[in-house]
N, C-alpha and C positions, 0 to 999 in steps of 0.2 A: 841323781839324774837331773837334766835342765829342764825345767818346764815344756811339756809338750805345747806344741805349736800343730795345731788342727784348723784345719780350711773344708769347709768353713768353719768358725766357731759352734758348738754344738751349744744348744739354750742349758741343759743341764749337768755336769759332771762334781761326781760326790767321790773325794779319793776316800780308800781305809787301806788298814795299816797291812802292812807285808806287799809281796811279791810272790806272780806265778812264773816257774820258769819253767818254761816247752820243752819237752823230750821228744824225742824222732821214736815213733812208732804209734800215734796216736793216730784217731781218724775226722774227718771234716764230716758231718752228718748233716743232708742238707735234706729238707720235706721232699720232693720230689724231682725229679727231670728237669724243669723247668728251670730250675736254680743250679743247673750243674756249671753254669760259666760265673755264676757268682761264688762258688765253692773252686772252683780251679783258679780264680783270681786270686783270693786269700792261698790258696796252694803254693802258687808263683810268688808269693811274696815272701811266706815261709823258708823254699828253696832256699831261697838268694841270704840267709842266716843259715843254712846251714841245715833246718828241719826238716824230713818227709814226713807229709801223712798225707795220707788218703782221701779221696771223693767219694762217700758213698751216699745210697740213699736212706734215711732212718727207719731203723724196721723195730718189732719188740724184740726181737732176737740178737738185738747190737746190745753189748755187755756198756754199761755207762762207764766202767772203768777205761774205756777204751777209746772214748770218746773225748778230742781235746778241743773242738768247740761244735756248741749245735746250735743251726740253723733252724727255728720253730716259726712257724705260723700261726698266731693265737691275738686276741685280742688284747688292747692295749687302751687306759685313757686317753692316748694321746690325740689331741684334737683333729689329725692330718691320719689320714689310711697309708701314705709313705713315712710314718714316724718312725723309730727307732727303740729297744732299750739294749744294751750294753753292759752283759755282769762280767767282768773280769775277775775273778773269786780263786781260792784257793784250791778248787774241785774242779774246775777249768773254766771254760768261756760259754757263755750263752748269748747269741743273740736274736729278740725279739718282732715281730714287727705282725700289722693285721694283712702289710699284701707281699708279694715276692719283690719288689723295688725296693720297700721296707727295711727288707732284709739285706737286699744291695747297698742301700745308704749305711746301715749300720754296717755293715762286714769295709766298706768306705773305709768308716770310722778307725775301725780296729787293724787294717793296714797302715792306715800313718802311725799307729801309736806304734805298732812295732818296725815299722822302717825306723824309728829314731829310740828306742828303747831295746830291740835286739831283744834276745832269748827271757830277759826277768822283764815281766810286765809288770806296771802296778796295779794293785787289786783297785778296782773301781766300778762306777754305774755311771752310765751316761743314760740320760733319760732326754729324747733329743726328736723332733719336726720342725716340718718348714713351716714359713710364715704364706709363703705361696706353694700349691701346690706344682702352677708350671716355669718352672724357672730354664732362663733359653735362653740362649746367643745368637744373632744374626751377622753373619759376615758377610760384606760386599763385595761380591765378585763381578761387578761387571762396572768397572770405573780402572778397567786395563788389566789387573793381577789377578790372576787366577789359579790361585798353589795347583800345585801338582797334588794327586794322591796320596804321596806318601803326607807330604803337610798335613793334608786332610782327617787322614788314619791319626796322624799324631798329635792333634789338636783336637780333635773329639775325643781320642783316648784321656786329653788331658784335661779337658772341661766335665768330663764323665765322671772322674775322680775325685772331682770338683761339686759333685752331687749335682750337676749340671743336666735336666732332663729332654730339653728341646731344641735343637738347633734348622737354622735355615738359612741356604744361601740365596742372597738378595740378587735378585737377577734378572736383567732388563733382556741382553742378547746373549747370554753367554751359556743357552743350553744350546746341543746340536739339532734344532728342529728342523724334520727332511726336506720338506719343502721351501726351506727358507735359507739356504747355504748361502746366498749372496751376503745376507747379515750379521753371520757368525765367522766366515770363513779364515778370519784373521784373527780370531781372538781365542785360540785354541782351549775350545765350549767343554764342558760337562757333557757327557753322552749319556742317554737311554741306561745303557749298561752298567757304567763309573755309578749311578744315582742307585742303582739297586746293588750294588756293591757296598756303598755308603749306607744305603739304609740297612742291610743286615748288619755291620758294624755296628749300627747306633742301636739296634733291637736286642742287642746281648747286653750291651749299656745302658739299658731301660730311658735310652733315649729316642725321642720323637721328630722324625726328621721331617719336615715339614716343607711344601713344595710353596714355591715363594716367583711372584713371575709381576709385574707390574704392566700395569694394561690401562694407563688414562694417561696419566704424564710421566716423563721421563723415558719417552720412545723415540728421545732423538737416533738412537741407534738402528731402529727401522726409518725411520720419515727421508732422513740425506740420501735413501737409495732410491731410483726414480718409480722402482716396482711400486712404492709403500707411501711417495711423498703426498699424492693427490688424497691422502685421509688426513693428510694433517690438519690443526685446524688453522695453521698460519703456513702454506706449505714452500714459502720463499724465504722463513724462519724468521728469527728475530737475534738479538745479541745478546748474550748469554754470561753471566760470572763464569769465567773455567771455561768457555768454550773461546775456542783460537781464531772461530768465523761463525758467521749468521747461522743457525739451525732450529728448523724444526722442532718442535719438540713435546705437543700435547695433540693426540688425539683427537679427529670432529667427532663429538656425539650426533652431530647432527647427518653424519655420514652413515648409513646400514653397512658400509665396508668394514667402518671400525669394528663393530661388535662382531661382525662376520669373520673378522682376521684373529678377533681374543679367542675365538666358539674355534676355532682351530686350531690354535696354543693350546689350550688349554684339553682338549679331544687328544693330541700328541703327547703332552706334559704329565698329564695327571692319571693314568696308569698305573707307573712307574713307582707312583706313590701307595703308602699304605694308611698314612696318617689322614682322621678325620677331618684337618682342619688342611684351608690354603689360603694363603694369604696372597691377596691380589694386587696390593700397592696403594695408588689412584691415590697419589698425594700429589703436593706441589704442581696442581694445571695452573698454570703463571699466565697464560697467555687462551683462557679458557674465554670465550667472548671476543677475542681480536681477529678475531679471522671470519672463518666458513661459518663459525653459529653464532655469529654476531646479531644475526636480527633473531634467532630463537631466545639470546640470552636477555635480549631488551625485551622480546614476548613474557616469558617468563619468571625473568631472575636468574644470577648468575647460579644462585646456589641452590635453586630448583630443578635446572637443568644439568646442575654435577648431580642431587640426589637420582634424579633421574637413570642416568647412566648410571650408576651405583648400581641403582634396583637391577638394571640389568644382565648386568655382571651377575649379580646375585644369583638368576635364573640360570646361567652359565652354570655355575657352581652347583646346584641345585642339580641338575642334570646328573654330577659326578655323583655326589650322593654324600659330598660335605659342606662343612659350616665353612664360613668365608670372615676371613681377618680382612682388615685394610687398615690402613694408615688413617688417623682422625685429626689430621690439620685442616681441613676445609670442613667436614662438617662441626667442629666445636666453636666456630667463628660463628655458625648461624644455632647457637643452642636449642630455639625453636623445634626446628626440625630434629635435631635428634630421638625424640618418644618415635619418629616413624622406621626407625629401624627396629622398631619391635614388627611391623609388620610386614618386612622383607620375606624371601618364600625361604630363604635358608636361616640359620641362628648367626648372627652376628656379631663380632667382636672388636671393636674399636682400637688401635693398638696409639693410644697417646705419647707422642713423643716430644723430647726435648733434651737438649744437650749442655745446656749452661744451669749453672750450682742452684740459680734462684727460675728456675722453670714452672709456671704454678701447675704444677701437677695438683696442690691440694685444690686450687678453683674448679682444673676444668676434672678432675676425676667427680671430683662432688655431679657435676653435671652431669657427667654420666650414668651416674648413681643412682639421681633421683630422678631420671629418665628410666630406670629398669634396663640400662644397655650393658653387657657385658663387655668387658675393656682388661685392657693392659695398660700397665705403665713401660716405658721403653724410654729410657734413658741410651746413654754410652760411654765408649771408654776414654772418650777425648782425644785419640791419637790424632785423629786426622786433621792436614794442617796443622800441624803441631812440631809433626816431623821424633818430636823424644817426649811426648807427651804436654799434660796438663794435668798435675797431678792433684792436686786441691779441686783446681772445677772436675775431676772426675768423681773424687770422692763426696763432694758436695751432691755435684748432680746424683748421684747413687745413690746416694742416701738417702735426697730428698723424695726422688723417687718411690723406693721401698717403703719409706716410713709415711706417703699419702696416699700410696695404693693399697696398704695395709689398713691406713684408717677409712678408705674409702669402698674396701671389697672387693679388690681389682681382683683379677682370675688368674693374672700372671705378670712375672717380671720376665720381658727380655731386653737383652745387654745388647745397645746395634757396636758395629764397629765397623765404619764406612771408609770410605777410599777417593774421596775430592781430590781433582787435580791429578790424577793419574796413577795415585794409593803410593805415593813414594817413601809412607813411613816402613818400617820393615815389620813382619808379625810380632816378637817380643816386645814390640814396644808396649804391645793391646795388652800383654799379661798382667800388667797393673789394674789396670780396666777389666778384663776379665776375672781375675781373684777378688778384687773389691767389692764385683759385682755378684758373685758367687757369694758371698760373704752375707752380701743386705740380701739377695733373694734369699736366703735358706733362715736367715734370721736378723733382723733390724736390731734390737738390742745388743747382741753377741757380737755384729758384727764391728757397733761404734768403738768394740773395745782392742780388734784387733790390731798386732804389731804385723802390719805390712811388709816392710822390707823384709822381716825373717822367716814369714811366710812365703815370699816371693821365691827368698832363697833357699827354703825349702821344697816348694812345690812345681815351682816355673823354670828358676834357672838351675837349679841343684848347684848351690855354687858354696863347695865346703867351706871358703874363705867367707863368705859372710860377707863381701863387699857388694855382688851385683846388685841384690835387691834393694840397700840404700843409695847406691848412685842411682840406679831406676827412677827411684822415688824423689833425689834431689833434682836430679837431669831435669824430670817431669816438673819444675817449679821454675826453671831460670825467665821462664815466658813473662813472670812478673816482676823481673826486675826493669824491665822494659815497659811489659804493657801494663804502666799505673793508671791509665782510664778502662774504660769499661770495651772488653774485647768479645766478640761471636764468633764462636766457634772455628776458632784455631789462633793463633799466637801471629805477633804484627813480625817478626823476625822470617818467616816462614811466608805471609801473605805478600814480605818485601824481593821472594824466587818469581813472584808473578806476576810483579807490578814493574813497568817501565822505569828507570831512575830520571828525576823527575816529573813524573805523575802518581808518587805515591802519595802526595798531599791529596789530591781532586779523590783519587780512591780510596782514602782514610774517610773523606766527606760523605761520598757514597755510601760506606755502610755504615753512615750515620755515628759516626767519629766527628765530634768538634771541628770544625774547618781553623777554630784558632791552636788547636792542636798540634804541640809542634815536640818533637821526640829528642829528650834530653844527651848530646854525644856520651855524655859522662856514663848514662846510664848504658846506653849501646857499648862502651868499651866495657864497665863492668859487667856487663852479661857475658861478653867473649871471654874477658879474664876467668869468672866463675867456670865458663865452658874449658878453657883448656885444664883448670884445675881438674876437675872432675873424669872431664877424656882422658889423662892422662894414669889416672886411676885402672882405670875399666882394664887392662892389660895385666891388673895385681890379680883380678876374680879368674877364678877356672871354673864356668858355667860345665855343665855337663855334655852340652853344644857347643866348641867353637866357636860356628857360627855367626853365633848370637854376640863376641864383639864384635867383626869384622861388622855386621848389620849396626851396631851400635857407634862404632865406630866413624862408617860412615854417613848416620843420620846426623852426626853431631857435627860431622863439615860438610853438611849441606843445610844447618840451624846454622854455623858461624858464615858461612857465604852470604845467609839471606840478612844477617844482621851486619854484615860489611857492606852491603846494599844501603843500608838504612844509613849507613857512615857516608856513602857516595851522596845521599838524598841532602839527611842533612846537616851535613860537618863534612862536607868535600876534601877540605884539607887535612883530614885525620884519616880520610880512607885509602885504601890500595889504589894505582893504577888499575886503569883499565886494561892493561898488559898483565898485568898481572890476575888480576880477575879471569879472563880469557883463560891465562895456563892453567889458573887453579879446577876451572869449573871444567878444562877439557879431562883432567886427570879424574873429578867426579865424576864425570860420565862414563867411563871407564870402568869403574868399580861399580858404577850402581848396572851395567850389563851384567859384571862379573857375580855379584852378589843376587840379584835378580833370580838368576837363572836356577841358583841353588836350592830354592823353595817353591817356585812359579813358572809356571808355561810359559813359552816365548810369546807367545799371542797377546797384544796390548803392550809390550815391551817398548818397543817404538813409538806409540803413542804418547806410554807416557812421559818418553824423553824427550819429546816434541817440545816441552815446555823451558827444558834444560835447556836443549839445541838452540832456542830462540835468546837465551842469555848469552852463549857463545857470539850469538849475531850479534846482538847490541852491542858487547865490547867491542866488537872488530866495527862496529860503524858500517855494517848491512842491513839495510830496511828489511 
């Protein structure tokens, strides 16, 4: 048999010699009640080889002859109370662990060895914990794309698999809150209902769904309505990366409205929830002191007056009767202040983020550290802006991440996976970013050594031929046959759908790109060459989704449109008409409805093709 291939990497496995092979008539003995969905999952997966046995609960009166794996709760040295051990033997299967997740992760384990090994196992001991105990994904659902349910269900079922414990969706406007329909009414919300739906799904998953709602900036999506605008703290807005007009878009602490409008979210929101922890956002106030708290901020200090509002939030939280995450871009700037969130009225959790390979997680987690503040490291998976990834800065950024919240004591790894610019990548693209990340959360050593693509194509795309998970992984590199200087947070091919042709030089300058900077044509046509090499490929792999090329398919010609962009910028003479540009980009838009609709709510649909539609205008010569 080929080397098993397991996601994540498990830190220990010891083969010996022979094979067990499974008879139908055995029974699955699991400690109690509580484990009966971890014993029917292993059941399920038996099935589908051909094996029945049984779910029962272990009593003295079960014959061990009978028994062909058992489920025990018992202690273990394993450093982690979710650890594992794993005996595949000639007598049958046993797996160990100190708590019932324990046992989930291992029985994990022992489904992928026999989805790719069938009826003869090899005899073995995996002796196996995570490096973090809370390992999590957050997805951004409120930058236009909002999967539907079923996505939902089949993306948690797939990150669960993935020994994947905590997930959260990041959410500015995109729950159904009742008093506030003006807000959400087009962006077809999460409801009350969908959420406790979702959370029983994730509670048989031993996963933690975590209520996630941002309340200081990034409420442009309240502030543009006029109910909501007189709290902003700039409330005639300002001009924005990614936004199409002036908006709104932080919060006045210096308003009693604001904190009175969160103490209302949050009174609606957090119900629904079972998880101790919520995470409140209150990153990126950009424009925190330009407006309405302009003379409190000069009273104060800017970053007195953020901790401030902070603390009050806090008191919010406090009220429900949980600990409060937020995002720690603004307080790690002033490290001073950081020891005073030890004296917040709820337990606080920092969630450090950063998206590029060299992110110092190892400076500021240290800071955190020796402040006594509990923290996360939060990396991601690069898609966004990317359009087919980034596959090197994903995997750098991962890493780096794991391997200085490890050394620094961090309480968790979570994996964001965001949606700038109207989220036009499609979901598979994140599964590189997702398993990689699953990979360094559950173990930083194990994970440096794993073979990705085969993984991918094992666990993400189920693609018998073996090809989708290495085009994934090369797709996700063409960014740098292009961007040879120093690129943030998304690829120059991709940032050229959003830049007028012609003012992509002054916007390369802007985000701090060389102004003598000027983009090689040579290199722009070899990135397309590479691109259609590869797209043409994608059609050989049979993923177990269809789907997933039609999605693949079409991100890779809307990566070659934005890089024939960069040909109109600069090598004019080498680029398409604008006639032609026009027809091509009216046929994208076409597909990206049609493909859209397959995975995601219509709500935000139009928005995000606002940005597309405005490229139809330029070719045609309409302001």
């Amino acid at each position: 048999m080929k080397s098993l291939i397991l996601l994540p990497p498990p830190r220990s496995i010891t083969y010996h010699d022979g094979r067990l092979t499974l008879e139908n008539g055995k029974l699955i003995a699991i400690p109690s009640p509580s484990t009966h969905f971890v014993g029917r999952r292993l059941q399920k997966t038996l099935a589908r080889i051909g094996i029945g046995w049984e779910v029962v609960v272990r009593s003295d009166a079960l014959p061990a002859s009978e028994v062909g794996v058992n489920l025990e709760l018992s202690a273990l040295t394993t450093k982690a109370n979710t650890g594992y051990e794993l005996h595949i033997a000639a007598s049958g299967i046993t797996i160990a662990s100190p708590s019932p997740e324990g046992l989930w992760n291992g029985t994990l384990t022992l489904i992928q060895i026999i989805e790719q090994a069938g009826r003869a196992l090899p005899q073995m001991m995996v002796a196996d914990s995570p490096d973090f105990e809370r390992r999590g994904v957050m997805l951004d659902i409120s930058r236009d794309k909002v999967p539907t349910m079923d996505t939902l269900f089949a993306l948690i079922d797939r990150l669960a698999s993935w020994k994947i414990n905590e997930f959260q969706l990041y959410t500015e406007h995109t729950f159904a809150y009742r008093q506030h329909k003006p807000v959400w009414e087009k962006a077809s919300p999460m409801t009350g209902e969908q959420i406790l739906d979702l959370q029983a799904f994730c509670k048989e998953r031993f996963m933690d769904l975590v209520p996630n709602q941002n309340s200081f900036g990034h409420m442009d999506r309240w502030l543009v309505h006029d109910a909501y605008r007189h709290l902003a703290e700039v409330p005639e807005g300002l001009n924005w990366p990614g936004f199409l007009t002036p908006r709104p878009f932080t919060l006045a602490p210096s308003d009693p409205g604001s904190i009175a409008l969160i103490q209302g979210l949050y009174d609606e929101l957090l119900p629904h929830f079972d998880s101790p922890h919520f995470n409140v956002g209150c990153d990126e106030t950009f424009d925190l002191g330009l407006g309405k708290s302009k003379a409190l901020v000069e009273a104060k200090g800017k970053e007195r007056v953020y901790l401030d509002y902070l603390r009050q939030i806090a008191g919010l939280v406090q009220q429900h009767g949980k600990d409060m995450m937020f995002w720690g871009d603004i307080i790690i700037q002033h490290p001073e202040l950081v020891p005073e969130l030890r004296n917040f009225p709820v337990s606080v959790t920092a969630l450090e983020w950063g998206y590029e390979a060299d992110h110092p997680f190892d400076r500021h987690g240290a800071k955190f550290a020796e402040a006594g503040v509990r923290f996360y490291v939060c990396p991601g998976t690069s898609s966004w802006m990317s359009l087919i990834g980034r596959t090197d800065n994903a995997i750098g950024n991962l890493g780096n991440a794991a391997l200085n919240g490890l050394r620094h004591g961090a309480a968790g790894f979570l994996n964001t996976d965001w949606g700038d610019f109207g989220h036009p990548q499609p979901l598979p693209v994140s599964y590189l970013g997702f398993a990689y990340g699953a990979a360094a959360g559950w173990c930083v050593e194990t994970a440096a050594g794993i073979d990705l693509p085969a993984a991918l194509d094992q666990f993400a795309y189920e693609d018998p031929t073996r090809r989708l998970g290495r085009l994934a992984f090369d797709l996700g590199n063409l960014y740098k046959i292009i961007d040879d200087y120093p690129q943030f947070n998304g690829a120059t091919a991709v940032r050229a759908l959003y830049t007028p042709v012609g003012a992509m030089r002054a916007e390369a300058s802007a985000d701090g790109i060389p102004a003598t900077v000027t983009l090689s044509p040579e290199k722009i046509a070899a990135a397309i060459a590479a691109l259609d090499t590869l797209q043409a490929d994608l059609k050989k792999s049979q993923p177990a989704d269809p789907l997933i090329i039609a999605e693949y398919d079409l991100a890779c010609d809307l990566w070659r449109h934005g890089a024939k962009r960069l040909l109109m910028e600069y090598a004019p003479t080498r680029a398409p008409s604008r006639e032609l540009m026009g027809a091509e980009i009216a046929e994208i838009i076409a597909r990206y409805r049609e493909v859209w609709l397959k995975r995601n709510r219509p709500g935000g649909l139009d928005d995000s093709l606002v940005r597309l539609e405005r490229l139809r205008a330029e070719y045609a010569g309409v302001s």
